[in-house]
N, C-alpha and C positions, 0 to 999 in steps of 0.2 A: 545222268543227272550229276554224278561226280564231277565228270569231266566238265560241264560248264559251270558248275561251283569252284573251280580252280581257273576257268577263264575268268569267270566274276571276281575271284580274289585278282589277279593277276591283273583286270582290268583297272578293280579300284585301287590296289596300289601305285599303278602308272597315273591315275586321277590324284591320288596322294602327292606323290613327287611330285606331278608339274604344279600341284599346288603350293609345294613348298618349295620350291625353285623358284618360284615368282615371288613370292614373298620374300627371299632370300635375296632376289635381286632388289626389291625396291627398298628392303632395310639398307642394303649397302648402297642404293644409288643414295635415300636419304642420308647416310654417315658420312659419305663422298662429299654430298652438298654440305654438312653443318661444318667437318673437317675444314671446307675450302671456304667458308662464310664467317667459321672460328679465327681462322688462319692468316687472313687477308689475301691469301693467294689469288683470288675472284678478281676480276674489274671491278666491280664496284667499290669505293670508299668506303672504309670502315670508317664507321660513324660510331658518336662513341652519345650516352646521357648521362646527366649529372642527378640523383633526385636527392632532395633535400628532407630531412624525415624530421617532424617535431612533435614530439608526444609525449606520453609517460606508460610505464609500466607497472603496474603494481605485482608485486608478490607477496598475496595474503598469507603464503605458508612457510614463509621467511626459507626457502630451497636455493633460492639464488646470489650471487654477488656481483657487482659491474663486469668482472671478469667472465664469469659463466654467459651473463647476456652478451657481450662481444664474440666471446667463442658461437656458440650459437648463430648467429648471424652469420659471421663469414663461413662456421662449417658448413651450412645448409644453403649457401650462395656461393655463386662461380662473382661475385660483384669485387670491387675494390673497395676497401669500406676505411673511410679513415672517419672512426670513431670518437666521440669523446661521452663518456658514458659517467652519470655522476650519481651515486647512490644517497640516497638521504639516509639518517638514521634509526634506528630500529623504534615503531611505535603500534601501540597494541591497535590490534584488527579487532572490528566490531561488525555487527550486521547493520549497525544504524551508521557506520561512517562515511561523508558522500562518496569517497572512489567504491562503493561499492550500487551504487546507484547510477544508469543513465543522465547524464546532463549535469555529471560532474564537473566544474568551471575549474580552468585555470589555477584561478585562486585559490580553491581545495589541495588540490595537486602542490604547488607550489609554497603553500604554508610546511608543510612537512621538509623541505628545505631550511 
């Protein structure tokens, strides 16, 4: 009984490795491909998109400044970000003010300007 409980280890170790040998390979075949896709080294053309973002942000806890939101963005993006970020001036939060409501208009937003 010993003796096949040590083929059984031995067994499911070797099931171990090839399982992680495989997986090993296909992380690195995918790092191979994102490297070479990053890289432009591939045939194919790097293509490149531009997105245009227009919003608003409120920060009801007064935590952040235009600088903070710009860090933010490019830290937590591999993107090019050529920002222009404009803070309005500090004014008192309410529970009844509309950016804290759905179906905030434009014009809410941009009175605080």
């Amino acid at each position: 009984m010993f003796v096949s409980c040590l083929a059984g280890q031995k067994h499911f170790k070797s099931i171990i490795r090839a399982k992680w040998m495989e997986c090993r390979r296909l992380l690195f075949a995918g790092l191979r491909h994102d490297r070479e896709r990053l890289s432009g080294t591939n045939k194919e053309a790097k293509m490149a998109r531009t997105f245009k973002i227009t919003g608003y942000l409120v920060d009801a806890n007064d935590n952040y400044d235009a600088e903070d939101i710009e860090g933010i963005i490019e830290r937590h993006t591999d993107l090019i970000a050529n920002l222009k970020i404009v803070a309005s001036s500090e004014w008192k939060w309410d529970d009844d003010c509309p950016e804290n409501f759905e179906g905030c208009t434009v014009e809410d937003y941009e009175r605080r300007f």
